[in-house]
N, C-alpha and C positions, 0 to 999 in steps of 0.2 A: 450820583448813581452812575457807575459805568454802562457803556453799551450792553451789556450783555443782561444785567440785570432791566436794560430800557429793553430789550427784545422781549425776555421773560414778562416783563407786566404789560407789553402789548398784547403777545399772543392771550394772558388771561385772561385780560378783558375785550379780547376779538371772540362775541359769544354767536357772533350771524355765521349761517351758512357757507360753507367755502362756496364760490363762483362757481358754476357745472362748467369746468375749463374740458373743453377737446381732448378724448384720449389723446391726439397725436402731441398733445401741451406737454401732458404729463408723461408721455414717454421720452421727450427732450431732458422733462428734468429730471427722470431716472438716467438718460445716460452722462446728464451735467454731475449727476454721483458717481456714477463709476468714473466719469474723468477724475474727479476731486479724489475719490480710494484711491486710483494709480498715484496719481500727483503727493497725496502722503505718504505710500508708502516706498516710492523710488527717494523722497525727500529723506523716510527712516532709514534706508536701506545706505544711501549717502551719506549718513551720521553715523550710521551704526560702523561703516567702515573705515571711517576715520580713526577707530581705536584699534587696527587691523595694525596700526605702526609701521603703515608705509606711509603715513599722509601725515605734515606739519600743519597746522590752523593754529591759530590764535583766536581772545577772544572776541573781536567782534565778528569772528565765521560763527561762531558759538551762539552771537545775540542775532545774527540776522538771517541763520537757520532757523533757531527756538522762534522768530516773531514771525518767519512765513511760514513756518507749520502749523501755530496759533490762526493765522488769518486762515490757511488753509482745511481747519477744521471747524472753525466756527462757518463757513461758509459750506463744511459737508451736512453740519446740523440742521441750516437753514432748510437745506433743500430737500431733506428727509420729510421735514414739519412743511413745508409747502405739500410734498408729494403725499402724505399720508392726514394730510388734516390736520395737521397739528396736533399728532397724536402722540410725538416726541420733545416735549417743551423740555424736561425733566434732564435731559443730555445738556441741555445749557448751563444746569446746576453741575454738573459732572463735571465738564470742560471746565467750567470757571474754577473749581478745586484744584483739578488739575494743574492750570495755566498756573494760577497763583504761586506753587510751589517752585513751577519751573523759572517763572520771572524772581521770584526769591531767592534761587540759588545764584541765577545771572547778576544778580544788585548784589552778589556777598554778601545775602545776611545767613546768620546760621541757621542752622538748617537742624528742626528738631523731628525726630524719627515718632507716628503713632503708634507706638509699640507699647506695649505694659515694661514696666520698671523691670519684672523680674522674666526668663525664659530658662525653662527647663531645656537641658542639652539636647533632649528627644525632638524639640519640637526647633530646634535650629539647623540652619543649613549657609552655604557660602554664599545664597541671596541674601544673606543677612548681618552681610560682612560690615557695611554702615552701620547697622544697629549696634550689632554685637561683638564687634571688631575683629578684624581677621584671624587673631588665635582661635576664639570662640567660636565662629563660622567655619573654619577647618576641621574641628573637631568633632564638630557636629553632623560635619557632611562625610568623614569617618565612620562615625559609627552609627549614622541612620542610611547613607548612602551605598555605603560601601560593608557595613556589617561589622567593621573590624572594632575591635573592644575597647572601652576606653572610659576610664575610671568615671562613673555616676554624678553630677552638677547641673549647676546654673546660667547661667552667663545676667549679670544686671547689667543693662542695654545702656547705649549711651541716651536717652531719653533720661534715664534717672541723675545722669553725669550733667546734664543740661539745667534741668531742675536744682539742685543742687546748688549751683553756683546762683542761679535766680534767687533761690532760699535762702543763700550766704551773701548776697547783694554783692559780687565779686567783680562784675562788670566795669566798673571803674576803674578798681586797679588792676584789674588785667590790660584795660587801655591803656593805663599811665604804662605796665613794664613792656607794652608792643612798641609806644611811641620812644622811650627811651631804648631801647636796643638798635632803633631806625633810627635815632636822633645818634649814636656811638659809631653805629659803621662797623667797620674793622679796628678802630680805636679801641682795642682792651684795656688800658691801663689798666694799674692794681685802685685806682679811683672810682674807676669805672664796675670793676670787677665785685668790687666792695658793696659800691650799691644797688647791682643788680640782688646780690643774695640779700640786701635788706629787704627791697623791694617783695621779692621772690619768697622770703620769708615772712611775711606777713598773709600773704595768699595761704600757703601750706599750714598757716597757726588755723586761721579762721575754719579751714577748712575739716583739721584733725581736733578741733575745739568739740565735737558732736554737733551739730548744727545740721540734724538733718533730718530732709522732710517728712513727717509725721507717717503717710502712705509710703515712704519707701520701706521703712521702718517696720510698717505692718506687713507688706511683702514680702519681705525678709526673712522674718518668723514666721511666713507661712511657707517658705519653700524650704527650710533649714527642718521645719516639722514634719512638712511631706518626705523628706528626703529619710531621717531621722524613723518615722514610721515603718518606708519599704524597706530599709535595711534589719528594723527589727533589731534597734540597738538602743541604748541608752541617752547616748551623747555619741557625736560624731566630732571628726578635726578634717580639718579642710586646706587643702592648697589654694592660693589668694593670689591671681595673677594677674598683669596689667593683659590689657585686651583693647590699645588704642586704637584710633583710626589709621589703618596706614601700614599697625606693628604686624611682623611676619607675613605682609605680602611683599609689596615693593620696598620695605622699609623694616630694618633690622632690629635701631631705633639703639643700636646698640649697648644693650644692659640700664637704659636709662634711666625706666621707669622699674618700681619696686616691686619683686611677688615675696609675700609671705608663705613660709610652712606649716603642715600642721598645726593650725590656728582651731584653736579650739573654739566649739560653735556658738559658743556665750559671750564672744571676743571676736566674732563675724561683722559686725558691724562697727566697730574700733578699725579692722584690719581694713575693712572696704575704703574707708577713709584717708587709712597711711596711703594705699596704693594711689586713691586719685590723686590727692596732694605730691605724690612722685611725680604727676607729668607736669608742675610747676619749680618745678627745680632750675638753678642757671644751666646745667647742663644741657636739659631736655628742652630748654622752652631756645637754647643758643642752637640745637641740635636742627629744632627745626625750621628755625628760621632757615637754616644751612642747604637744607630742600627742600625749599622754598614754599612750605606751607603759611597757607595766611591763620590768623590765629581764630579765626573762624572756624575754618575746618577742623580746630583742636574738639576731639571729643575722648573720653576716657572710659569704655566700656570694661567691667572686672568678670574674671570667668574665675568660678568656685567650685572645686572639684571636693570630693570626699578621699581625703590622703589615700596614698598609697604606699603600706609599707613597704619595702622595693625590698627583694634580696640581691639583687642587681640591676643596676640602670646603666644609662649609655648616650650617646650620639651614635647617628647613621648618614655617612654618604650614598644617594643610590651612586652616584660617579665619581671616580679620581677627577676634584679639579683639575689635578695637576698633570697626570697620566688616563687621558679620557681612553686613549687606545688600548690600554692594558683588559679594559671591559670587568672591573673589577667595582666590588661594594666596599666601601671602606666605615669598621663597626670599629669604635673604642666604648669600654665597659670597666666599669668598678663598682666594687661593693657596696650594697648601700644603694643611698642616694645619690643622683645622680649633678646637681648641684655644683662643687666644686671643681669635679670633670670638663662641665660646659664653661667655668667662671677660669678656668685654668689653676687652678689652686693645688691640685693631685696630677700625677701620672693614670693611666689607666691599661689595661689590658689595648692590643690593638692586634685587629686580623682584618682580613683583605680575600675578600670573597666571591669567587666567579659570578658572574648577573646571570650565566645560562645554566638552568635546573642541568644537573641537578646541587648545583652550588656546592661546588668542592670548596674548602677552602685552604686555600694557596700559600698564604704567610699566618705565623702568627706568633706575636710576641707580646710571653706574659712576665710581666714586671712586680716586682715586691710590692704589696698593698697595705701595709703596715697600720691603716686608720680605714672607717669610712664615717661618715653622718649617715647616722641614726634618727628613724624619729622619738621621743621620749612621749612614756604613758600620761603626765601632764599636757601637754601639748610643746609644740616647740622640735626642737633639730641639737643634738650637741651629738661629738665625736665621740667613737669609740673605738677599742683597740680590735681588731678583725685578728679572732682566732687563727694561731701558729697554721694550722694545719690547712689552712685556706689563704694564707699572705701569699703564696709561690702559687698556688693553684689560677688556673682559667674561671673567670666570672662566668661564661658561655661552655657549655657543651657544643659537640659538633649540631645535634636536631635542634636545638635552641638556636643555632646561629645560622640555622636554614631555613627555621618559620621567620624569623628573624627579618633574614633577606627578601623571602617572597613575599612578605605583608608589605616590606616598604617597596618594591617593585610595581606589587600590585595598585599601589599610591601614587607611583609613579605612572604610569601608565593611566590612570585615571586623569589627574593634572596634565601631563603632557609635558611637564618638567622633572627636571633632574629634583629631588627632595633634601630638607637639610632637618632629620628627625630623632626627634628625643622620645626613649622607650623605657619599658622600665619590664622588669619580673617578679613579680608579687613573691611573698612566702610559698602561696602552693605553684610557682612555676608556669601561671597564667603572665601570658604580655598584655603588655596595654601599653596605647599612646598616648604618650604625653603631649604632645607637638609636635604640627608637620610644616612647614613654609618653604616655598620655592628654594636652590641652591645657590646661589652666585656662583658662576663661573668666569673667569677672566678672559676679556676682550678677546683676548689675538687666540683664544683656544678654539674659535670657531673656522680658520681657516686652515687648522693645523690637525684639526678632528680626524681627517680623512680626504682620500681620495676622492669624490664622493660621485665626481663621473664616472670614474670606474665601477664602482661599486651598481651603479645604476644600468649603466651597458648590460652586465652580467646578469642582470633580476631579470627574471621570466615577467613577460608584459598581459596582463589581460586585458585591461582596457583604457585606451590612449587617446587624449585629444576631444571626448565627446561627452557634450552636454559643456553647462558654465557653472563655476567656481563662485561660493557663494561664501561661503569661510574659506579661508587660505589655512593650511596648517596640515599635519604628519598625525595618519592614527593608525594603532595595527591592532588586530584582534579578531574575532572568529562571525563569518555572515551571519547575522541573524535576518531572514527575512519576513516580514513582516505585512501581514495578506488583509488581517479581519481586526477587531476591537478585541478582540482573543488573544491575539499574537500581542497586542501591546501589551494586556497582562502579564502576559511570561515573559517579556524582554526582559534579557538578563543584564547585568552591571558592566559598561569596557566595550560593549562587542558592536557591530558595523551597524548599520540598521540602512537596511535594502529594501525596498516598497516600488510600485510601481508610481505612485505620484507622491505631491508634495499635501498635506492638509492638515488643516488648522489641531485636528485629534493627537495629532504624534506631537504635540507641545508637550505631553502629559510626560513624555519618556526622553527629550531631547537630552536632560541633561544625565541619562542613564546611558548616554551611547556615547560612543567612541568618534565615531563620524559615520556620516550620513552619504546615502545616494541612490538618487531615484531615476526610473525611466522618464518621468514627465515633470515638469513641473516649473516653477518659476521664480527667477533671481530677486524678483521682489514683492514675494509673495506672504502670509502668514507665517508660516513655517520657517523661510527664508529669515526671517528677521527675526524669531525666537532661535534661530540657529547662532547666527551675527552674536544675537547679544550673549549666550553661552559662549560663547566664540569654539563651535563643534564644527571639526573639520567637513566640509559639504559641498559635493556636484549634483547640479539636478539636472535632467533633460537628458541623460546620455542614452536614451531610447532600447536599451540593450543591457541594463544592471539586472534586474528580477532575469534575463535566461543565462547570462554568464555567471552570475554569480548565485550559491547556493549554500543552503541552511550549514557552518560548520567549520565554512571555508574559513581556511585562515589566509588571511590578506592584507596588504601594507597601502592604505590609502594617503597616495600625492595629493592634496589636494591645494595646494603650491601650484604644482607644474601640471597639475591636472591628468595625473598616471593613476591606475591600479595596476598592482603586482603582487604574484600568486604568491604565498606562503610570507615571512615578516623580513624586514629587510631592516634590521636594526642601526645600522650609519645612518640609515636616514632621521630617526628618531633622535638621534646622538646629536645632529645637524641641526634638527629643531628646536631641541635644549640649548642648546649654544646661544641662539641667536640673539641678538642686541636685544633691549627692548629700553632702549634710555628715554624716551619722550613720554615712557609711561610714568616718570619721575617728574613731569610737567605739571606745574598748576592748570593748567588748560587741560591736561588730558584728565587729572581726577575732576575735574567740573565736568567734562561732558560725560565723562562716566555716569554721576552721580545725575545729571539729568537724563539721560538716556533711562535709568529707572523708573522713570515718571514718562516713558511712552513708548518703550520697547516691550518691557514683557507682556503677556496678554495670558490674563487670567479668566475673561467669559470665554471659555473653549465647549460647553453643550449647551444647543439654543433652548433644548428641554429645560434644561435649570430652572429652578428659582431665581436664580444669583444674575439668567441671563436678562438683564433689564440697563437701563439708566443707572441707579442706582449702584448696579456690580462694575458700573465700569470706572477702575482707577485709573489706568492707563490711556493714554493715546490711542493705542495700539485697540486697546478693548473698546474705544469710542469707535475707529472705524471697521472693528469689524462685526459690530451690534449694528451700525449704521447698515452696512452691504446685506445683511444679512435681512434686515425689515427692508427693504428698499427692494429687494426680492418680492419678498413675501408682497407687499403693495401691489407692483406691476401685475402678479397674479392676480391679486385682486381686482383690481382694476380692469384687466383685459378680461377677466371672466365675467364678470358685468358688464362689460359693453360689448360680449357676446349674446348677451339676454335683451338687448337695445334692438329696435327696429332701423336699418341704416340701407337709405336710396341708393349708396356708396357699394351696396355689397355688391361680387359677382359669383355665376354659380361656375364652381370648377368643373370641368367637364373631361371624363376620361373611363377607362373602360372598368373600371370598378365603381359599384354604385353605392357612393357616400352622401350625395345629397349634400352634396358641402358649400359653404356660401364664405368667401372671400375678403376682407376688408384690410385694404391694402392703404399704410397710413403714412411712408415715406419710401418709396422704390421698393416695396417687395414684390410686384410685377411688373409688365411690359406694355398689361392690356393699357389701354383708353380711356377717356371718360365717357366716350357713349356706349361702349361694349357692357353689353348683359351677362358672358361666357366667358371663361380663362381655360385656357389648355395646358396643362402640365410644363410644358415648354416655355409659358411666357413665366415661369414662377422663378421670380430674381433672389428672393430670400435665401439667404445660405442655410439655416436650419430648415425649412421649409421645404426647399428643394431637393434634399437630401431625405430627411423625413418619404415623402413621395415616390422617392426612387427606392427605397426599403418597403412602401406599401405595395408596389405594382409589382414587387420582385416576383417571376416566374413562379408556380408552384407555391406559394403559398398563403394567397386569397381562397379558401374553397369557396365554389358555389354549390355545390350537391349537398341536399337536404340532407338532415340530422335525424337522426329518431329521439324523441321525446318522451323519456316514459312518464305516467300518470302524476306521479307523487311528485314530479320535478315539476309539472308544467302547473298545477295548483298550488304550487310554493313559490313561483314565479307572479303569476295572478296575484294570488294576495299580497305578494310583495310587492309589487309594483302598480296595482290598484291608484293610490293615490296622484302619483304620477303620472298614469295616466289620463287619469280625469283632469289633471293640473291645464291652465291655460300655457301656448307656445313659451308668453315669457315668462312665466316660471318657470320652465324647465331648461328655456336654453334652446336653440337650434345649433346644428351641426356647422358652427363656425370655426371662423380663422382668422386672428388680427395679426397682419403681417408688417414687415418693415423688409428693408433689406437685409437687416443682421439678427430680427428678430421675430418670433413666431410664441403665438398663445392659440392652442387649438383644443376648442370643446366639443366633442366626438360621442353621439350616440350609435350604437351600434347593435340594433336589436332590444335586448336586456342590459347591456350593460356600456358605462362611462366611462370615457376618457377624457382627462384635462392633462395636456403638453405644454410646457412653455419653456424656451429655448434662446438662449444669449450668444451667437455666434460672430465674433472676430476673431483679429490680429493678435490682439492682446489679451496675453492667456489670464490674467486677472479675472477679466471679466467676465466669462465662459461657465456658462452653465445649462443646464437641463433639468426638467424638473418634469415628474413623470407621474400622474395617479390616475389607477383602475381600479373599477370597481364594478358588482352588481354578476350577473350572468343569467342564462335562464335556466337551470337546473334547482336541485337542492343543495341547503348549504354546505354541507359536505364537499359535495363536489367544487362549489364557486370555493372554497376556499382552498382546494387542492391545486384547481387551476392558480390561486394567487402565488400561492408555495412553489409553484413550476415557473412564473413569471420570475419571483424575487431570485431564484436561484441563476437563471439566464441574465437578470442584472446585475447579482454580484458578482460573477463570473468577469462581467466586462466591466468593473471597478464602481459599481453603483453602490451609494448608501440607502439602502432599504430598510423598510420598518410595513411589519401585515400585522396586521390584524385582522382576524373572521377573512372575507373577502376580499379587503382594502388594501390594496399593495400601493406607495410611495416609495418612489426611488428619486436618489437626488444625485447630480455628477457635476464638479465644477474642475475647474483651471486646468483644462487641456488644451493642448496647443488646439488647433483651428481644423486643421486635418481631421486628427482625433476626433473633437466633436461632432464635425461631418458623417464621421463613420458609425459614433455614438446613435446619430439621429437617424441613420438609415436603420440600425438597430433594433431602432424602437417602431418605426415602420415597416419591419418585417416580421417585429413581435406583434402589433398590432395585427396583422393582417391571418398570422400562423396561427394565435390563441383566440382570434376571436369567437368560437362554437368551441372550443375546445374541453370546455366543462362537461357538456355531458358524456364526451369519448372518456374521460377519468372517472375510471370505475373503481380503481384502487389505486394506493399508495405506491408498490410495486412501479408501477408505467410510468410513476415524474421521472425518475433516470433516461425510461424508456424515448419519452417523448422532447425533451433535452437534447441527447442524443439525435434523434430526429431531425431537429428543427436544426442545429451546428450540420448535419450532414445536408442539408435542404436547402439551405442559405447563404450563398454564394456573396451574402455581402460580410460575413464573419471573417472570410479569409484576408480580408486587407488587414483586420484587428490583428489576428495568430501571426500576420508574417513583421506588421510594423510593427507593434507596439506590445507585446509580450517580449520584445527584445530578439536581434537579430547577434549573430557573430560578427564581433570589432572587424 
């Protein structure tokens, strides 16, 4: 029984009482978590940027990051389950799922995806690029991401490719032809040569023998039927293509592996077979010995489209490899299919086409076309003669060869590389993508791109130098700024995304954006690390983005050199195509890649969820932030109970508003004494605390002049608060304060109605939070709920997550820098102070503006927020 499973069957059968430990206990071990959150996620944000391709590691950086992240999380779970009662055992089963994968992929063993056998294109994307292998994950992130068309399929995962060979008991001699090729070297002889293909040829018999498992089989003919039914056809034929690990991102894989045509769908499952059997060939299995894959990492995922009769296909350059400065598209096209075009077997049409709309185009030369491949009504591909009157003619019109360019533009622009893409033009003149994958461009083209200082001198500068760089990388495209849970609906595909902080919610849209950048926020925070692992260009902290920048702007974000600059600045984009990326061709770099997936992305993103528990968390990433997030929720708990505690410890605060307030100071949150009965405003050392108090005493907005109370409100009050009232002291609670130096939980009666504050104030913006709930009033409820509508609107305004119901207003604010929160908390102490009678002056709906208004013109503590942190001129 490992540790973890010995933790798990202690805590079940620990059925006695937790020890009644000292609030000040348990607030030690709430902040021994937020050390551990920081400490993991500076640890992810360090991994995460090693695959930035500025940093060499090998792999024991790989084994003795993954084992202190491990130790690092099993000791955040511990102290959750101390701090809350061991109300989180169920994270120990999580982690250990987790862990297990991650130490599986470090021992190289292969690594089998829980995916179903089979995946509709709808439901794929380029997280899915191990599953379903880079073709298929390209294609999918086309046309559900990006919109753009793209002939109707499947992708069967490499999960069914792994099975498969289990099925076929293959494992053997796939060891025997990995230890013979390692045993050969560079010794080809024709001896040598000879019995690889015997070798090699006996995998590919077994393999295309039909030997295949029962359930994929049945998957098969149920996606081949669905697909079959939406189109509302008889029989369908199918393009049958390799979709390895590896093929069409960093790895070409050069023609190695086999796709079939127009494969007719009774012959679907024959074809899937040739194909895997292709990446056992001497070629392919020499190919990738070559770089330097281990044969572990070998998977073969097959993507199955529904043919396309093409009336012209092609190849697309977004860039001249050769002549990058010309700023030109480079398109070849022929009749037909497109096939021997790519194979070099035909000539084709070729034109050369400006990249700046409105894409004139500049050259073009059409070549005699004498043949194309055809698909034939059987299924299958044979040539045919391409009528007289169309040999000399252009495959492309000029508006064909302008949607043409902007679609793959627009692809480009999304990746953030130059594109190397195959298209095609149906009968009725609709496009669709075949396939898209990064360009190659050669080495020395990067220094010969451009001037590129120059070019930089001359770009108008908006903002320079502020806040820190969290992905490195070039994005151009139009501000979107992004305020409410509104805005992230409409976020549109490509464009900047401008917010005032960083949180955990904008996961949902990360990989819809172009790049990122915020007024506040943090290098290694949530966000911060779903950015890393998209690798989406992003500056946080530069205190001044939401007022320079606005809804439209079109913008070129450095986030390299840490510039923004007004309107696109295309060399620069040009520059960042270019650049090397050779160590992403590293076995070490595809390993941490593929563990990074098991603790970067973070999928419990609303604690509302179902999903949000033990159970939802796959990730790392989703253990600590379900962790931070109940580890919150506790301390509230906590310190709201032992506000209801009778404590000799407490003192009465004493000052010229009369709260009746009683003090209990648990590590430095004041000055007083141990024999002192009284505290004064002055000795109060707490940083939320103190600030909070300086927003309640604010000039002008405690009233003391009585209220008018009409009838119907003050007997709706009565009976509402009837039982509460008769409640004994601790039931209810007296007007406390559990304070620390950096931390405050304050339970505040105030006439009719409740407040509970609780307040996380340091250095380090992780940890930083507030947490705000009012409720109750002495009117009728109409009006208390008018009142709550006039609060939530004053907290969203200053970047609060609120949620009202009836009466009930909850606001929640985390990871602002220290300042920030300070000003947060004076905030709420002068909202405290301005609303508190303020229910019964709301007579109508009309006066929330009114009184809004009001309280920003009355509240001399709003003006540090308007001048710092709505963003100042660079």
């Amino acid at each position: 029984m490992n540790i973890l499973d010995r933790l798990k069957s202690a805590f079940k059968a620990w059925r006695k009482p937790r020890p009644n430990y000292p609030f000040a206990f348990l607030f030690r071990k709430f902040q021994g978590v937020l050390e551990l959150n920081n400490a993991i996620l500076e640890r992810m944000a360090e991994m995460g940027a090693k695959l930035s391709g500025d940093y060499v590691f090998d792999k024991h950086y790989i084994e003795e990051a993954t084992e202190h992240l491990g130790d690092l999380v099993q000791k955040l779970i511990y102290e959750l389950n101390l701090l809350s009662d061991q109300k989180y055992i169920e994270l120990y089963s999580a982690f250990q799922r987790i862990q297990t994968g991650i130490q599986r992929e470090v021992a190289g063993e292969r690594w089998v995806p829980d995916v179903p056998y089979i995946l509709p294109l709808t439901a794929v994307n380029r997280d899915l690029s191990e599953e379903t292998g880079a073709k298929s994950a390209n294609l999918g992130e086309v046309k559900n991401a990006m919109g753009i068309a793209v002939a109707d399929g499947f992708a069967i995962t490499t999960r069914a490719f792994h099975d498969m060979l289990e099925h076929c008991k293959l494992a053997p001699a796939i060891d025997e032809v990995s230890r013979f090729i390692k045993e050969v070297g560079d010794d080809w002889t024709e001896t040598n040569e000879t019995r690889l293909d015997e070798l090699t040829r006996q995998i590919r018999a077994r393999l295309t023998a039909g030997w295949v498992p029962e359930p994929l089989t049945g998957a098969l003919h149920r996606a081949v039927y669905d697909l079959t039914r939406e189109a509302r056809k008889d029989q369908l034929f199918f393009a049958v293509r390799s979709s390895a690990t590896g093929e069409d991102s960093e790895y070409t894989f050069a023609g190695q592996h086999e796709s079939l045509l127009n494969v007719p769908s009774e012959q679907l499952l024959e074809a899937y077979c040739q194909v895997v059997a292709s990446a056992y060939t001497p070629g392919a299995w020499r190919y990738r010995v070559s770089k330097g894959f281990r044969e572990q990492e070998m998977a073969m995922a097959v993507c199955c489209q529904v043919m396309v009769p093409a009336r012209a296909s092609g190849v697309l350059y977004t860039m001249d490899p050769i002549a990058p400065e010309r700023d030109a598209v480079l398109v070849s096209a022929v009749w037909g299919l497109g096939g021997p075009l790519v194979a070099g077997a035909v000539q084709g049409d070729s034109y050369r086409v400006d990249r700046t709309a409105p894409h004139v185009v500049r050259t073009m030369k059409v070549v005699q076309k004498p043949r194309m491949l055809k698909v034939q009504p059987g299924g299958g591909v044979d040539w045919e003669t391409v009528p007289e009157a169309l040999q000399h003619r252009s495959c492309l019109s000029t508006l064909q060869l302008q949607e043409l360019v902007r679609t793959a533009l627009f692809i480009e622009r999304y990746y953030k590389r130059a594109q190397d893409i195959e298209w095609a033009f149906d009968e009725n003149a609709r496009l669709l993508l075949l396939q898209t994958r990064p360009l190659k461009l050669p080495k020395e083209l990067r220094r010969d791109l451009c001037r590129i200082a120059d070019v930089v001198e001359a770009a108008s500068v908006l903002i320079s130098g502020k806040g820190t760089v969290v992905q490195r990388g070039i994005a151009t495209g139009k501000v979107f700024v992004v305020r409410s849970d509104d805005d992230l609906l409409r976020f549109p595909h490509g464009a900047i995304l401008v917010t005032a902080q960083t949180a955990p919610r904008l996961a949902r849209v990360i990989r819809k954006a172009g790049g990122i950048i915020t007024d506040m926020g943090s290098a290694t925070g949530h966000m911060a690390t779903v950015a890393r692992e998209f690798r989406v260009p992003t500056v946080v902290d530069t205190g001044c983005a939401t007022r320079v920048l606005h809804n439209g702007d079109e913008i070129t974000l450095d986030a390299t050199e840490n510039v923004i600059y007004r309107g696109l600045v295309p060399e620069l984009c040009y520059f960042e195509m270019s650049e090397e990326e050779v160590f992403e061709e590293s076995l070490e770099y595809r390993l941490l890649r593929r563990i990074l997936r098991m603790i970067s992305p973070l999928n419990v993103l609303d604690r509302y969820s179902a999903t949000f528990a033990p159970s939802g968390c796959r990730t790392i990433h989703d253990i600590t932030r379900f962790v931070h997030e109940k580890a919150v929720e506790e301390l509230i708990r906590l310190s709201t109970a032992q506000s209801r505690r009778r404590s000799t410890a407490a003192k009465r605060l004493v000052m010229g508003i009369p709260l009746g307030l009683l003090v209990i100071d648990i590590d430095g949150g004041t000055t007083a004494t141990e024999g002192d009965r009284e505290l004064r405003p002055e000795q109060m050392t707490s940083t939320p605390m103190r600030a909070f108090l300086e927003g309640l005493r604010e000039p002008g907005l405690w009233g003391t002049e009585p209220v008018s109370v009409d009838f119907g409100s003050f007997m709706s009050s009565v009976t509402r608060t009837f039982s509460t009232a008769s409640a004994s002291p601790e039931e209810i609670g007296r007007n406390l304060a559990v304070v620390s130096r950096e931390y405050m939980n304050l339970n505040l009666r105030l006439g009719y109605h409740f407040n509970i504050i609780d307040a996380y104030v340091v250095e380090n913006i992780n940890d930083n939070y507030a947490y705000f709930r009012f409720l109750g009033g002495v009117s009728e409820f109409t009006r208390r709920s008018r009142r709550a509508r006039l609060i939530a609107e004053i907290l969203e305004r200053e970047g609060f997550r609120v949620e009202v119901r009836g009466d009930l207003v909850v606001g929640r604010i985390k990871k602002l820098n220290q300042e920030a929160m300070k000003t947060r908390m004076k905030l709420l102490g002068a909202l405290v102070a301005y609303t508190r009678q303020l229910d019964v002056q709301l007579e109508s709906d009309d006066q929330l503006s009114e009184f809004v208004e009001d309280f920003e013109r009355r509240s001399a503590v709003l003006k540090p927020i308007n001048l710092q942190e709505r963003g100042r001129q660079p």
